[in-house]
Backbone bond lengths (Angstrom), bond angles and torsions (degrees), N, CA, C in turn:
res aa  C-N    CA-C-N  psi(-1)  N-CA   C-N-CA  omega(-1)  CA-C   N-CA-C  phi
1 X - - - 1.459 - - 1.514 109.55 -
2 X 1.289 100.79 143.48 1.956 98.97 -177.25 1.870 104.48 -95.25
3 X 0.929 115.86 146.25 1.186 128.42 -177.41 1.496 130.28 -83.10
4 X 1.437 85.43 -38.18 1.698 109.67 -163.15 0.912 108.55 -177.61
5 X 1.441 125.56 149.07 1.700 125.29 179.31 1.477 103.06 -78.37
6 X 1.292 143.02 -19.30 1.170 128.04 172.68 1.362 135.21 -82.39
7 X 1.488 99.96 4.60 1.364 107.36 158.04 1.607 129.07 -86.75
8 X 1.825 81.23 -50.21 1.894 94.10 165.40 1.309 99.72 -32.23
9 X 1.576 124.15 -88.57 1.364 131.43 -131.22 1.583 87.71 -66.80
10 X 1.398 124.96 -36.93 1.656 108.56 175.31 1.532 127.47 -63.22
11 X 1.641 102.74 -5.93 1.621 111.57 -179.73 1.156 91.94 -100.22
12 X 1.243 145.82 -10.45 1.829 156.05 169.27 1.424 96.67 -74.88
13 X 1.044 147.10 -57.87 1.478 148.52 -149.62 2.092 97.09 -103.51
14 X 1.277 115.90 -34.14 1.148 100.25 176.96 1.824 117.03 -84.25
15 X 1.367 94.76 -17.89 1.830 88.41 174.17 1.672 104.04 -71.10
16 X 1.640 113.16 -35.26 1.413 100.73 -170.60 1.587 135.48 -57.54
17 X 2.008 80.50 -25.29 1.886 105.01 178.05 1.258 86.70 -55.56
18 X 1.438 125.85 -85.54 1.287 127.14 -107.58 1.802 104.81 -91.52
19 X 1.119 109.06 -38.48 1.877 119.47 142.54 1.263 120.32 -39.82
20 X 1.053 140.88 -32.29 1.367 142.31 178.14 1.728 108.38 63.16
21 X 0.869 112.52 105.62 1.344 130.68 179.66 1.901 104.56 18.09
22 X 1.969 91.58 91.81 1.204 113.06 -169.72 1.763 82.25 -82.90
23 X 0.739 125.93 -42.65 2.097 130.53 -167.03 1.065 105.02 -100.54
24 X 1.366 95.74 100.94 2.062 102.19 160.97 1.547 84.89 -150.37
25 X 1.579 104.38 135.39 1.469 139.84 -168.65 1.385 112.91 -116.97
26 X 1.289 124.62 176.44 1.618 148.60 147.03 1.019 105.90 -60.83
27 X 1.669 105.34 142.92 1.456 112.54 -171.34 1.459 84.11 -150.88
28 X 1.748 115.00 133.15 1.919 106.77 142.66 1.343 120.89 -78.07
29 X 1.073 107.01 4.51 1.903 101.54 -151.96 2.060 82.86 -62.34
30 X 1.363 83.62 -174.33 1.314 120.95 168.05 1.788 133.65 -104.89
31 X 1.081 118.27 105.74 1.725 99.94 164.49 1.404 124.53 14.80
32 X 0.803 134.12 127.80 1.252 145.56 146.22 2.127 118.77 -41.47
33 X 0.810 121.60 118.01 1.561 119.47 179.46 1.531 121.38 -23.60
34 X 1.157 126.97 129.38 1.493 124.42 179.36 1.580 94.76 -83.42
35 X 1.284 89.16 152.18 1.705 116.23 161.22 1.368 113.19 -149.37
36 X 1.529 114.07 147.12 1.493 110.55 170.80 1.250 136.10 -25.78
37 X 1.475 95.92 -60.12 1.691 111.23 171.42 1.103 125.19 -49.94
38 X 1.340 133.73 -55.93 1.191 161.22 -129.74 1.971 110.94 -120.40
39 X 1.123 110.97 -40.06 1.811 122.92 -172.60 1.676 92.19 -42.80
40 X 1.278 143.03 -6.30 1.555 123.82 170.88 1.118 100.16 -92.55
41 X 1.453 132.07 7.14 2.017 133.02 -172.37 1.366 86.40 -108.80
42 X 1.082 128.40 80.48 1.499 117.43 168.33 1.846 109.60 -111.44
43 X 1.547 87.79 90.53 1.868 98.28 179.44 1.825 117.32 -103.66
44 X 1.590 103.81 136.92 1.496 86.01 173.28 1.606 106.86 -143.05
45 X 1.423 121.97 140.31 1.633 132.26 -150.93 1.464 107.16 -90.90
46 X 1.379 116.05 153.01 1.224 104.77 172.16 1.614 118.42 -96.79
47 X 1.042 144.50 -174.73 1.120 140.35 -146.15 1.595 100.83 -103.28
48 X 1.088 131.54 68.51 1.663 137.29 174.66 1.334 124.04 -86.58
49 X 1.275 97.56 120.07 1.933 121.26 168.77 1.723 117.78 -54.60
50 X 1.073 154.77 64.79 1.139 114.64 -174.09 1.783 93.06 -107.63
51 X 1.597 93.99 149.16 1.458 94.42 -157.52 1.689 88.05 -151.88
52 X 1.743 107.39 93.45 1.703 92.33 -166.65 1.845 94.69 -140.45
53 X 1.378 106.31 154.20 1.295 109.11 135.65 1.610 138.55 -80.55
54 X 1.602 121.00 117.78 1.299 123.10 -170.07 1.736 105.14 -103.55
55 X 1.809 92.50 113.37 1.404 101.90 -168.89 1.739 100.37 -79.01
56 X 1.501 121.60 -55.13 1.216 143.16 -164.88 1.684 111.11 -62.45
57 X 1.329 104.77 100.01 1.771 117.39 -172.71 1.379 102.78 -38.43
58 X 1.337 129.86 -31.49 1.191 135.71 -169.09 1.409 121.92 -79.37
59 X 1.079 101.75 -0.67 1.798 114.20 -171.47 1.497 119.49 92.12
60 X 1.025 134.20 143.66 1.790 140.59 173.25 1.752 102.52 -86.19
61 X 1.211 136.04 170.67 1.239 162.05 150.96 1.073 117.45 -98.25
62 X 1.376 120.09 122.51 1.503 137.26 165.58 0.995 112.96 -112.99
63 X 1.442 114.02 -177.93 1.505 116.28 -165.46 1.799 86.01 -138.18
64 X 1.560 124.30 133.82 0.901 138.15 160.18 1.666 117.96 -129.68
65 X 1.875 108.57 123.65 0.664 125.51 -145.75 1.757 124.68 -122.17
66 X 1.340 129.60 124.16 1.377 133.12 -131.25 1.903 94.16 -155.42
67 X 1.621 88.31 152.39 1.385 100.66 130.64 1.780 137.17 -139.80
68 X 1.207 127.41 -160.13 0.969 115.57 -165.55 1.487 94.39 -143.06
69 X 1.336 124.66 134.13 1.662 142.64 -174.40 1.504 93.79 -87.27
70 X 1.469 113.83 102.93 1.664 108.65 166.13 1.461 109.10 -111.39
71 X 1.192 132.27 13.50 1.348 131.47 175.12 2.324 105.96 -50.49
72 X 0.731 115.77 -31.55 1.154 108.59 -159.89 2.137 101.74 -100.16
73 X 1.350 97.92 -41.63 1.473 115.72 -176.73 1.735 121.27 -158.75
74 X 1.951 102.11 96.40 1.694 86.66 173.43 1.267 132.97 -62.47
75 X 1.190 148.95 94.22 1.468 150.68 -156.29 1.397 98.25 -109.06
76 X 1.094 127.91 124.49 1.897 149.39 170.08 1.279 111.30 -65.97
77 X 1.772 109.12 78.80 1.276 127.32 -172.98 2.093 102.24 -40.78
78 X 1.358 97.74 -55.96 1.646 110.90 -172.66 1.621 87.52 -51.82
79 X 0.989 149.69 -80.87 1.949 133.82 176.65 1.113 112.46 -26.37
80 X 1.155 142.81 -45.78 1.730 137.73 -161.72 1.037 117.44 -81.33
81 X 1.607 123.41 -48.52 1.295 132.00 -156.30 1.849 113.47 -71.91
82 X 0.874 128.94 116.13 1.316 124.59 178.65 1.684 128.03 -97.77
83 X 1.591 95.70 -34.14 1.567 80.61 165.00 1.637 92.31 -159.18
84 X 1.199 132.50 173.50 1.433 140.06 172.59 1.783 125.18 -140.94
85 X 1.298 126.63 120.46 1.057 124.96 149.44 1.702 135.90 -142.56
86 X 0.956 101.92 -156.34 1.610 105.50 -167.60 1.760 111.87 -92.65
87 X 1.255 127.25 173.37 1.370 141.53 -169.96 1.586 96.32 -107.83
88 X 1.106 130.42 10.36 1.693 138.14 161.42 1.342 104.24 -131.15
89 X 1.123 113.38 127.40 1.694 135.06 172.97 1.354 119.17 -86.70
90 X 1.219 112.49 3.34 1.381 109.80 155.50 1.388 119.23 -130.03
91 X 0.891 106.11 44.78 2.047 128.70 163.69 1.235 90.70 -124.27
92 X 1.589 119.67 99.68 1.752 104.60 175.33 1.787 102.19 -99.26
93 X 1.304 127.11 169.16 1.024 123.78 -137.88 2.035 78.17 -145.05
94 X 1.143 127.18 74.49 1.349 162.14 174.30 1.436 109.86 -38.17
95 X 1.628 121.17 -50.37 1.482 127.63 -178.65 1.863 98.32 -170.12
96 X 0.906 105.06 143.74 1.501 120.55 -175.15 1.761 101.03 -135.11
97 X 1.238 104.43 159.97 1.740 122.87 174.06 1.344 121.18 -156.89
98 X 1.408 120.39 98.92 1.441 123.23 177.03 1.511 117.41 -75.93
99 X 1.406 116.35 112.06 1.113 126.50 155.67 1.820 125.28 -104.71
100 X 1.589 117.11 142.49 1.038 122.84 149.23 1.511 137.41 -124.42
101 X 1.640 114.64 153.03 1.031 111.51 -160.68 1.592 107.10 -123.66
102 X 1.379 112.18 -137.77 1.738 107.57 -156.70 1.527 106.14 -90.54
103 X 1.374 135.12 147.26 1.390 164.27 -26.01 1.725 93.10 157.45
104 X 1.276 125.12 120.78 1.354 102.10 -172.75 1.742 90.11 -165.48
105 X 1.151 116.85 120.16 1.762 119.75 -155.22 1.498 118.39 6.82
106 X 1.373 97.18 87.95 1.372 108.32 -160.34 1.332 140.08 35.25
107 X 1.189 128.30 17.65 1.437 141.75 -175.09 1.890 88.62 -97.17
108 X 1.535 126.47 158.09 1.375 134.99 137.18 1.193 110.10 -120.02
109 X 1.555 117.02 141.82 1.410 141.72 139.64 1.332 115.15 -10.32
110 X 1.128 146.13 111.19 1.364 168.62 155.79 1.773 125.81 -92.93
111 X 1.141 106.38 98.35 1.555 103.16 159.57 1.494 116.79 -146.60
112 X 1.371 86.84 140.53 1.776 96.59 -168.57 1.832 83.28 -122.48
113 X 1.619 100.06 108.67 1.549 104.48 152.11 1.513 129.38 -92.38
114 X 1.451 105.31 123.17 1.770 114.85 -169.92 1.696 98.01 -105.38
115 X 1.451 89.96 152.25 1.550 111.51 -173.77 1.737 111.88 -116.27
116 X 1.576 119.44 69.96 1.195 138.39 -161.65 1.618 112.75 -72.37
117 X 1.358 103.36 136.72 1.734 99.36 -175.84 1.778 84.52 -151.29
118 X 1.728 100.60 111.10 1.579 110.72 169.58 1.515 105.47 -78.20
119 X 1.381 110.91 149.47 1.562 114.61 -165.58 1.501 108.08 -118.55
120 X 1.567 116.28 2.90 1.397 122.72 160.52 1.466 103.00 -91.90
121 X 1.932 105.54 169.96 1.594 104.75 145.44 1.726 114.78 -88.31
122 X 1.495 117.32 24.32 1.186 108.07 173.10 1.230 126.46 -108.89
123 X 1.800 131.95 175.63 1.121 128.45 -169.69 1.840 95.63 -68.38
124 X 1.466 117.47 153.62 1.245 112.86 164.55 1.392 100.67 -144.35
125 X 1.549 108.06 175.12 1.296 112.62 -166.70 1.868 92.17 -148.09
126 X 1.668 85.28 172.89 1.482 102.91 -174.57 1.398 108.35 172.19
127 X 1.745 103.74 118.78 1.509 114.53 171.45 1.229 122.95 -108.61
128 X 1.137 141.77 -33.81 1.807 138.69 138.95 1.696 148.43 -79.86
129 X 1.537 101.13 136.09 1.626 93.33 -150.66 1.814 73.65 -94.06
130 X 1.362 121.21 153.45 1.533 136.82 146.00 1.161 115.69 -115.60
131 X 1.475 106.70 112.80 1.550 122.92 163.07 1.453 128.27 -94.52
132 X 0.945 105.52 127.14 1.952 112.88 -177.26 1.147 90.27 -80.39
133 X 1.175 112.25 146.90 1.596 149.56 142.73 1.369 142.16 -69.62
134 X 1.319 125.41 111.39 1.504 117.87 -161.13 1.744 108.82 -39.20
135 X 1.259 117.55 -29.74 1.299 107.14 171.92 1.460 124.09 -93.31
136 X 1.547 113.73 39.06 1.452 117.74 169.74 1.640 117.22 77.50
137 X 1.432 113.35 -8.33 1.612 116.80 164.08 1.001 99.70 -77.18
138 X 1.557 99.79 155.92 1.428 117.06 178.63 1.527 93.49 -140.39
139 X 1.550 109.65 139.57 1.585 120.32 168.01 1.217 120.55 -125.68
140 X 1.475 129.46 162.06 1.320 113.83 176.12 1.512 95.29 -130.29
141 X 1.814 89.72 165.28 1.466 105.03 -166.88 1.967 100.44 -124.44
142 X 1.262 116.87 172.11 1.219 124.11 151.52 1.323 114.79 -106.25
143 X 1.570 109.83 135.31 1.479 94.75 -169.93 1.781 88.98 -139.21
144 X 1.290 123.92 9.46 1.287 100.22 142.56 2.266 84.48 135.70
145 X 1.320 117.66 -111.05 1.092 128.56 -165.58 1.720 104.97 -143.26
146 X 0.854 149.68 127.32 1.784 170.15 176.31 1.579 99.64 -133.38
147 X 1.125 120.41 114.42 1.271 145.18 175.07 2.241 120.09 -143.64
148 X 0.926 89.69 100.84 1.691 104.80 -160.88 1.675 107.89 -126.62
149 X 1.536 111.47 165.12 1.347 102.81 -156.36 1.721 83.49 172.14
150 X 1.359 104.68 144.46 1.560 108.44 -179.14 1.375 110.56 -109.60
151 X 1.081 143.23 -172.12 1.374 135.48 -124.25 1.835 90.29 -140.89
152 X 1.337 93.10 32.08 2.054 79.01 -172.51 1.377 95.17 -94.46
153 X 1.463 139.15 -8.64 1.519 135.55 -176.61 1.441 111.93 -91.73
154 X 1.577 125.85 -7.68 0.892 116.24 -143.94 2.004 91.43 -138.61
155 X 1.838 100.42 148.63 1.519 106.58 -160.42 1.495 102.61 -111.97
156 X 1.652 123.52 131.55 0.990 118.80 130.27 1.286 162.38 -91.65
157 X 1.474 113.55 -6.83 1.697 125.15 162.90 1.505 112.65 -32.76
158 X 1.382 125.64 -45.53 1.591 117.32 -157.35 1.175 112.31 -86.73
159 X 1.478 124.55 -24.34 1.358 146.72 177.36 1.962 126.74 -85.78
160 X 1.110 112.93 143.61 1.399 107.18 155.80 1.411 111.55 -170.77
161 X 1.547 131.33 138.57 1.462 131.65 -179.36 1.494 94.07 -55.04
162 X 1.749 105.21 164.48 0.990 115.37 177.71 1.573 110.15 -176.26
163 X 1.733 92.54 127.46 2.111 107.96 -163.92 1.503 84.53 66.61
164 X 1.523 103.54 -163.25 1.142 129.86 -166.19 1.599 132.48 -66.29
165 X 1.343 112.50 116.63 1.768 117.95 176.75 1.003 120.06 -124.12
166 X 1.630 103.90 111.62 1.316 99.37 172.60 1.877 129.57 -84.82
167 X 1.604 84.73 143.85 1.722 84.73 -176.18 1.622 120.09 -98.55
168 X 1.363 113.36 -13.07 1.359 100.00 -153.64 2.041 78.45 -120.00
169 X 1.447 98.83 157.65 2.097 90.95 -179.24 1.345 83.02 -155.92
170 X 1.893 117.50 157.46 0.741 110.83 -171.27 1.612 92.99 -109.44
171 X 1.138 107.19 3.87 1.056 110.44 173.50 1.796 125.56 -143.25
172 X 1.420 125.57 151.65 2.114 119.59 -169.95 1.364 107.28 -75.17
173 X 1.434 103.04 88.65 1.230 123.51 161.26 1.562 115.56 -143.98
174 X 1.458 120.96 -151.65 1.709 102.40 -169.07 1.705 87.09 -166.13
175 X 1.342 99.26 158.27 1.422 89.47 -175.18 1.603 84.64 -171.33
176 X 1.590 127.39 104.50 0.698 124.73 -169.07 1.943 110.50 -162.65
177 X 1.643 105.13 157.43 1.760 106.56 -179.11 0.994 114.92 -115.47
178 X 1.314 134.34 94.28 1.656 134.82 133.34 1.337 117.79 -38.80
179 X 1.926 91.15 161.77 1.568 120.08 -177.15 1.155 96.05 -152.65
180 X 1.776 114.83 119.65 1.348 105.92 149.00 1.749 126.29 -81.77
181 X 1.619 94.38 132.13 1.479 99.93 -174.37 1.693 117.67 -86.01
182 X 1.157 120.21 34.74 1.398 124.90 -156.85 1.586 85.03 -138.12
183 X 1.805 82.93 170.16 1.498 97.18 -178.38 2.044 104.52 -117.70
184 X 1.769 108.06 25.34 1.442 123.23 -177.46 1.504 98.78 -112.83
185 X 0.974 105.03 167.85 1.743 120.04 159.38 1.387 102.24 -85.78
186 X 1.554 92.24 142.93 1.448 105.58 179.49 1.629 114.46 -128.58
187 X 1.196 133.85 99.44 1.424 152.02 160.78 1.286 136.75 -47.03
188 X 1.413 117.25 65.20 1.599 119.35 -172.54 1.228 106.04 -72.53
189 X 1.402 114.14 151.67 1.189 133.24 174.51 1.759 121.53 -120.99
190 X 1.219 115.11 -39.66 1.716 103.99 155.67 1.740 101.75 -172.45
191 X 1.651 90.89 161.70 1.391 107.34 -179.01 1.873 96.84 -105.16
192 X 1.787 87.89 126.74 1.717 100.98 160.04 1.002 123.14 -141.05
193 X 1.472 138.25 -154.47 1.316 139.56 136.50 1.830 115.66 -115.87
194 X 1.567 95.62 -167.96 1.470 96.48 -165.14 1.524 101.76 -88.08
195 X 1.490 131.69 6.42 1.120 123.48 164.18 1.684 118.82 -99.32
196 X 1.111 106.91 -4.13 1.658 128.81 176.32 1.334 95.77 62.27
197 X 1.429 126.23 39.39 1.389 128.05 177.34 1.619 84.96 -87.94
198 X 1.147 130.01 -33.34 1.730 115.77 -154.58 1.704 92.26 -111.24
199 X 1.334 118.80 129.99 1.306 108.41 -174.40 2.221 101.23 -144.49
200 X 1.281 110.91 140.22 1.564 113.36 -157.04 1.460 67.40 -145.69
201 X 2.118 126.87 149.31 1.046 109.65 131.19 1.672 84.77 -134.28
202 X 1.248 100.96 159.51 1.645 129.54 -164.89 1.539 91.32 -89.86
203 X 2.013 101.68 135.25 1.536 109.59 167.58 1.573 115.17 -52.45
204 X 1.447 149.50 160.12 0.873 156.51 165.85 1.322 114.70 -45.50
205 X 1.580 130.19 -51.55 1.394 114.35 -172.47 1.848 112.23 -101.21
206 X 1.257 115.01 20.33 1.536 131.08 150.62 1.314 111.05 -60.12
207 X 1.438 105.61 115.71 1.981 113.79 -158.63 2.021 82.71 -158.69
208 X 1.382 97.49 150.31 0.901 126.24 165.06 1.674 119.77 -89.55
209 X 0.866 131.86 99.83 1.779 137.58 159.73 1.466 101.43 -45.35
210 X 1.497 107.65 142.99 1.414 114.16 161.06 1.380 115.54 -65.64
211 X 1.794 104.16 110.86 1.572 124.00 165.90 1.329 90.97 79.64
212 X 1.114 139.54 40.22 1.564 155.43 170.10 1.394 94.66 -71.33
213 X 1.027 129.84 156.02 1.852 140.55 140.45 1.413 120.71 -118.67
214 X 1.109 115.51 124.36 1.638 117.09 -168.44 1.536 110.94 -132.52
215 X 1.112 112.70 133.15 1.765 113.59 -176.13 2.045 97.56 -90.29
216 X 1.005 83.24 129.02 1.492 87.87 168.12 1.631 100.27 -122.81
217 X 1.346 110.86 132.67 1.327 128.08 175.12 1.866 116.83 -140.66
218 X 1.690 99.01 102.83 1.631 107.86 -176.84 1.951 102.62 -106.67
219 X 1.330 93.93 121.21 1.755 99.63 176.92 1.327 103.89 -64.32
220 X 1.265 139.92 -43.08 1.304 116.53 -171.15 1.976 87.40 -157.52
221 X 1.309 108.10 130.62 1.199 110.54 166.89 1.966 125.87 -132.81
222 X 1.765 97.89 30.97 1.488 97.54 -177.44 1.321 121.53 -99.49
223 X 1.588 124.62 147.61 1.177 109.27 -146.89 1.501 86.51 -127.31
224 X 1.600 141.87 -19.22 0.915 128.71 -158.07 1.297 127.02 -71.29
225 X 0.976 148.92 174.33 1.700 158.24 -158.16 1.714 101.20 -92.26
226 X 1.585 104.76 -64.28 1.550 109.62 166.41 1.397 134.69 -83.51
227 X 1.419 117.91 148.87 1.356 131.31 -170.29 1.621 116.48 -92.78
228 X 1.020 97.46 105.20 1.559 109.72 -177.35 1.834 99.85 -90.36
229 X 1.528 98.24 136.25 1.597 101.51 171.06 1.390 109.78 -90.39
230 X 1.002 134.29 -18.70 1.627 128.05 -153.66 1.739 97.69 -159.35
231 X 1.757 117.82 106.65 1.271 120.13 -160.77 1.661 91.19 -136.94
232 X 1.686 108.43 120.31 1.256 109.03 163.11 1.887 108.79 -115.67
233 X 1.127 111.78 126.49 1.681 106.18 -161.84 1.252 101.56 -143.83
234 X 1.421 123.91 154.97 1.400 141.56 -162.76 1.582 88.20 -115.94
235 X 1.511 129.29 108.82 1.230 117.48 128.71 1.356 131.97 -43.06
236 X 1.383 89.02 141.63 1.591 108.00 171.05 1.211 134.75 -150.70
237 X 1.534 107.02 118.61 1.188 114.26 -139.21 1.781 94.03 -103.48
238 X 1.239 119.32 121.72 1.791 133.14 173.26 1.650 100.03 -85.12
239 X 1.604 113.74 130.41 1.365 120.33 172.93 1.571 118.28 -148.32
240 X 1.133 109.70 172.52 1.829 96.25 169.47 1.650 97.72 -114.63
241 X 1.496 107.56 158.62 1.157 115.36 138.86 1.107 117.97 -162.49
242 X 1.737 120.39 163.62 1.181 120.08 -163.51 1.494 111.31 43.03
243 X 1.415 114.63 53.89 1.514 116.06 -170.98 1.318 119.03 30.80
244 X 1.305 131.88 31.28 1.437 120.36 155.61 1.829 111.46 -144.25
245 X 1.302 81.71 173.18 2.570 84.98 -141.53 1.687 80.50 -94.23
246 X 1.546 69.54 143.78 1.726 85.41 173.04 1.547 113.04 -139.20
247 X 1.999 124.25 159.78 1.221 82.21 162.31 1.335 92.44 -152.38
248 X 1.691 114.42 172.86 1.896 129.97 -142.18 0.774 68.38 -124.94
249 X 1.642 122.20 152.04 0.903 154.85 100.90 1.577 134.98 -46.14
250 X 0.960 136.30 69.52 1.286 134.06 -170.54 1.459 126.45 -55.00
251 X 1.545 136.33 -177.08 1.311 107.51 -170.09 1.569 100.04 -117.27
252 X 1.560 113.54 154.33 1.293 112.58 -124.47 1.774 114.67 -80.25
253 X 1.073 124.33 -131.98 1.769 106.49 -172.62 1.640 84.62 172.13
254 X 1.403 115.52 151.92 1.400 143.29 -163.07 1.404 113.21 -155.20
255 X 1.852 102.20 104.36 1.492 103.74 166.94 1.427 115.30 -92.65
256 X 1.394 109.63 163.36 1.505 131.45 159.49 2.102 102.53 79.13
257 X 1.186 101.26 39.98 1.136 113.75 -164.93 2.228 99.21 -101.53
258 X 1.368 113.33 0.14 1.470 108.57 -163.62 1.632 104.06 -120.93
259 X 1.279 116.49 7.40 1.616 116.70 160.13 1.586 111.11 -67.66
260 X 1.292 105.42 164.62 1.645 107.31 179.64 1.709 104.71 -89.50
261 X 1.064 109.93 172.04 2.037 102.88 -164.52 1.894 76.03 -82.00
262 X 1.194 163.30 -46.33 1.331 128.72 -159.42 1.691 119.56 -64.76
263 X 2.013 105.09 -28.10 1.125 112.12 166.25 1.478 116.93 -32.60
264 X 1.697 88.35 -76.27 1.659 98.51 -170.85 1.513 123.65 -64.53
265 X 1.507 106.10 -12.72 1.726 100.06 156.43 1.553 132.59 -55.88
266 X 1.804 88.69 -46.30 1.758 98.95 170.03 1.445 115.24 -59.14
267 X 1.163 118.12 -36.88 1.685 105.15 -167.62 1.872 105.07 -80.76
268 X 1.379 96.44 -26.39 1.660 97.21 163.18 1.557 120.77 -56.03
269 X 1.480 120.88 -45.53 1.411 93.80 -162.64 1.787 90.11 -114.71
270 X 0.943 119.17 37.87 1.610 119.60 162.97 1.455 113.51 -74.15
């Protein structure tokens, strides 16, 4: 049984440690800019969703996910890097940790986990990370979509998981147990996120009973145009009650997380 979303997403961030960059995806982007200094750092990201509500004042941890071209020169990314942040200044980027992992036709495993704290109450966004270089270069990368937002719009009294939720899918769908915690009916109307990439809307007479538990299970509910390899996203679930709309945040969920790390090397440097 899940407790709280802040455990989930901490059982989300501790499988990623200790696996070592279970998510590495396909990416079109491009290289990052050469510079003198720097042309043996040749890293490139895969195309990642993260699309969350951040309850914890302190910032959440993500996992951003890369590799690194060592065919020419292995250089010890964890030595070089000196500091890292984002292309929005109000996504501050709190504590970061570069790790790399295993070696796979000359490509290595790359993950740099960031510890994000948005400094508005508004939605914000961000598609390139820039990392400085112990020698004062700085490059930028594409690393896909960062979309974040803090948790002051959003209710938990009416809601709570319940039995079994799954977090990790290998595929965009949802499969998950509610409880209404009230003694009203409660009236959902659809499951998304804050990029409206994930979109569910509920038949009309789908209602919650007071202290009801209901499994909702959607095989595939993504609607967006682009293909993200590596998606960590906060459902969010829009409902009424007591005739007025509210909306949960649920606790969060991670696709494309069940390939083996040589998989997700290949779809990286394709």
């Amino acid at each position: 049984m899940v407790k709280n979303k802040k455990i989930i997403i901490g059982l989300i961030i501790s499988v990623c440690v200790i696996s070592a960059f279970f998510i590495l995806t396909k990416t079109d982007h491009k290289y990052g800019k050469k510079s003198n200094q720097t042309d043996e750092v040749k890293l490139k990201f895969a195309n990642n969703l993260i699309s969350y509500i951040i309850e914890d004042k302190e910032g959440m941890s993500f996992n951003i996910f890369g590799v690194q071209n060592i065919k020419d020169k292995d250089s010890s990314l964890v030595d070089v890097v000196s500091s890292i942040e984002l292309n929005n200044p109000n996504i501050r980027i709190v504590d970061y940790q570069v790790d790399t992992g295993i070696v796979h036709k000359n490509y290595k495993l790359v993950n740099i986990l960031v510890t994000l704290k948005p400094l508005t109450n508004n939605v914000e966004t961000a598609d390139q990370l820039l990392i400085q270089f112990n020698n004062e270069n700085t490059e930028t990368y594409d690393i896909g979509s960062i979309t974040v937002q803090n948790d002051m719009s959003y209710q938990n009294k009416h809601f709570e998981p319940s039995g079994q939720y799954t977090v990790a899918y290998p595929y965009l769908g949802l499969d998950i147990n509610l409880r209404n915690k009230t003694d009203q009916t409660i009236s959902p109307s659809r499951i998304s996120d804050l990029t409206k990439n994930l979109s569910y809307q509920f038949d009309r007479p789908f209602e919650f009973q007071p202290h009801d538990k209901k499994h909702i299970k959607i095989n595939t509910f993504y609607k967006g145009k682009k293909e993200f390899d590596f998606m960590t996203v906060s459902p969010i679930l829009s409902y009424t009650f007591d005739n007025e709309s509210y909306l949960y945040n649920m606790p969060g969920v991670v696709y494309g997380i069940l390939d083996s790390d040589t998989d997700k090397i290949e779809k990286m440097i394709k």
